[in-house]
PATI-888307 format. One record per residue: residue in one letter; x, y, z of N, C-alpha, C, O, CB in turn; residue number from 0. Coordinates in steps of 0.05 Angstrom, whole numbers, plus 5000, padded with zeros to 4 digits. Glycine has a CB too. Example, Ala and Ser with C-alpha at 12.3 -4.5 7.8 and 13.67 -1.06 7.14 Angstrom:
// residues 2
A:5264:4886:5156:5246:4910:5156:5264:4934:5156:5285:4934:5169:5226:4911:5181:0
S:5257:4955:5142:5273:4979:5143:5258:5001:5157:5268:5023:5161:5282:4988:5114:1
This chain:
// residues 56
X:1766:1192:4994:1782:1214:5005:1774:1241:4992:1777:1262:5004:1812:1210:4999:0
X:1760:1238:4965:1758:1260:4956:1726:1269:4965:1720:1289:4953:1764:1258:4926:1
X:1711:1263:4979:1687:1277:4996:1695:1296:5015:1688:1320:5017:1670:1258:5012:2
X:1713:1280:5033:1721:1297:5059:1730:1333:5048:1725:1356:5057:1753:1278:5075:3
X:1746:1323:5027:1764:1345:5019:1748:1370:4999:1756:1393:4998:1790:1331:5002:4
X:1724:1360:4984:1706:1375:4969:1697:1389:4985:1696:1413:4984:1688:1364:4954:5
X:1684:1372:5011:1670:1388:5026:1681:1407:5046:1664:1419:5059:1656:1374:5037:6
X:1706:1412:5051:1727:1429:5064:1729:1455:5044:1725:1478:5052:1757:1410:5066:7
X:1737:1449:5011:1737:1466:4993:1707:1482:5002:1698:1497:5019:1741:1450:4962:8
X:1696:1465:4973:1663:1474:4981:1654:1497:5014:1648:1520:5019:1647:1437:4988:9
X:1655:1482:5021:1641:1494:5057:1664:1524:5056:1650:1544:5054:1652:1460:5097:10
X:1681:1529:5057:1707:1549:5051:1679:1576:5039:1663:1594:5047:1738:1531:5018:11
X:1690:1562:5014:1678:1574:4986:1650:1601:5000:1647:1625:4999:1659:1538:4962:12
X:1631:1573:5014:1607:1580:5011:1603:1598:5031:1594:1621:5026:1591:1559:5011:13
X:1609:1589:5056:1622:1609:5075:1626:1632:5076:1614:1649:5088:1640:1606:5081:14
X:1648:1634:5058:1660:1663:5046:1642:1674:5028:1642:1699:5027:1689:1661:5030:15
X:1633:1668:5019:1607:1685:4999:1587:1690:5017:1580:1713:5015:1591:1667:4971:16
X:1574:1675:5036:1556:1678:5053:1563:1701:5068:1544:1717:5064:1551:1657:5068:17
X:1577:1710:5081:1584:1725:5100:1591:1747:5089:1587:1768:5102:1602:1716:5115:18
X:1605:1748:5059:1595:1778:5038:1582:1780:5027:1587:1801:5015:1604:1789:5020:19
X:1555:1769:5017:1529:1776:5013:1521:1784:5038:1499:1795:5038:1512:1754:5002:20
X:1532:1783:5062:1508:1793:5087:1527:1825:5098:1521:1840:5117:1504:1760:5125:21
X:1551:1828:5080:1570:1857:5088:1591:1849:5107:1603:1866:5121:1553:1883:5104:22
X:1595:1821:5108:1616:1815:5127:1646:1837:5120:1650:1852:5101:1623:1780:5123:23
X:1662:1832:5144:1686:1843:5138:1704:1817:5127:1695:1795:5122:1697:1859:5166:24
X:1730:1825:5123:1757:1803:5131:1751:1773:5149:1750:1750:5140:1779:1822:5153:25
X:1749:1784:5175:1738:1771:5193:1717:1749:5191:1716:1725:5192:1731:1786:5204:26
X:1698:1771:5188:1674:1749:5185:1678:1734:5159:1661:1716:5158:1642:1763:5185:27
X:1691:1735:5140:1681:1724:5123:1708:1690:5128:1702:1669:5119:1678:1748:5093:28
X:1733:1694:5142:1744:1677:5149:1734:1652:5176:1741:1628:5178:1765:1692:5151:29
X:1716:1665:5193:1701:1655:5212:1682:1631:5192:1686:1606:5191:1684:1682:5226:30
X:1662:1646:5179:1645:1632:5166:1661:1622:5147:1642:1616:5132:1623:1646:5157:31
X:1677:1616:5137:1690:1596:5123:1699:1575:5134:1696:1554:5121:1706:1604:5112:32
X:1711:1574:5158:1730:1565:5165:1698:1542:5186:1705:1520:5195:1759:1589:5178:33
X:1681:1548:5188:1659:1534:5205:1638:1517:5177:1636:1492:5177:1637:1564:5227:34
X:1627:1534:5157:1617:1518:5141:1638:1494:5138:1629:1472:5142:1610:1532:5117:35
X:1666:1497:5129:1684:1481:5119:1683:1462:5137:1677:1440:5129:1709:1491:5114:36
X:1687:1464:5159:1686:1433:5189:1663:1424:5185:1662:1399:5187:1686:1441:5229:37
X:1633:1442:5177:1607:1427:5171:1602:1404:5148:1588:1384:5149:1589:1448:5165:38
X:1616:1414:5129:1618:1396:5099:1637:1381:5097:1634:1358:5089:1621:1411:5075:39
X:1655:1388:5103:1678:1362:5117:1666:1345:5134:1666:1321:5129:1703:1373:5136:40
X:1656:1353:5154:1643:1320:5175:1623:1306:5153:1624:1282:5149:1617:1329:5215:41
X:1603:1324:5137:1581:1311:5129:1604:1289:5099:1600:1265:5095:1549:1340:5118:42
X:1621:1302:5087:1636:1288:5077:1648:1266:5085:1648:1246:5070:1646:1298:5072:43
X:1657:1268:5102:1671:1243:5115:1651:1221:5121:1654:1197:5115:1686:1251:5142:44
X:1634:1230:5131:1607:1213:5136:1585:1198:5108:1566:1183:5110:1588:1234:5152:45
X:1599:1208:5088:1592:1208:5059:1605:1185:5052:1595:1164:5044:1601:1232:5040:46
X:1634:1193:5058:1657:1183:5052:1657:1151:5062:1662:1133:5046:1679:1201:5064:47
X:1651:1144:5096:1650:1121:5108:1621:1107:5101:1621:1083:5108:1655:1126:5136:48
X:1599:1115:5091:1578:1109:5089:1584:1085:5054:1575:1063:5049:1558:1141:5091:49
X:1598:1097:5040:1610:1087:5010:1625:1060:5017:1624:1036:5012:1633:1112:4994:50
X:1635:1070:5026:1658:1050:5038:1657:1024:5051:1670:1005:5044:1670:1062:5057:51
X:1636:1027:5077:1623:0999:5080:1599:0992:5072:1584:0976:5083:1621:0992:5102:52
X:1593:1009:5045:1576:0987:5026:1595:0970:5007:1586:0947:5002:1552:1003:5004:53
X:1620:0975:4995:1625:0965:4981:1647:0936:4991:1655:0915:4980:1632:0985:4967:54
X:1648:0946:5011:1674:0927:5025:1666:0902:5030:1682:0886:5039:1686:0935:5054:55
């Protein structure tokens, strides 16, 4: 559970710094957060189920 959710944090995080290193506003920088975050979340989750039925 805790991949999905790093990568929601994380992807957020990175997002938002990305988009003010490039002069984003408000806006952009909630856009690009809110899209990295769904990106690192799927790849998380997919992290997440990949663990899961190795060990089961």
């Amino acid at each position: 559970m805790i991949f999905p959710l790093g990568g929601l944090v994380l992807g957020a995080l990175l997002g938002a710094y990305r988009a003010k290193s490039r002069g984003g506003n408000t806006a952009d920088m909630a856009q690009y957060g809110a899209v990295y975050a769904m990106i690192l979340g799927v790849i998380g989750l997919f992290i997440m189920i990949i663990i899961t039925r190795m060990y089961a």
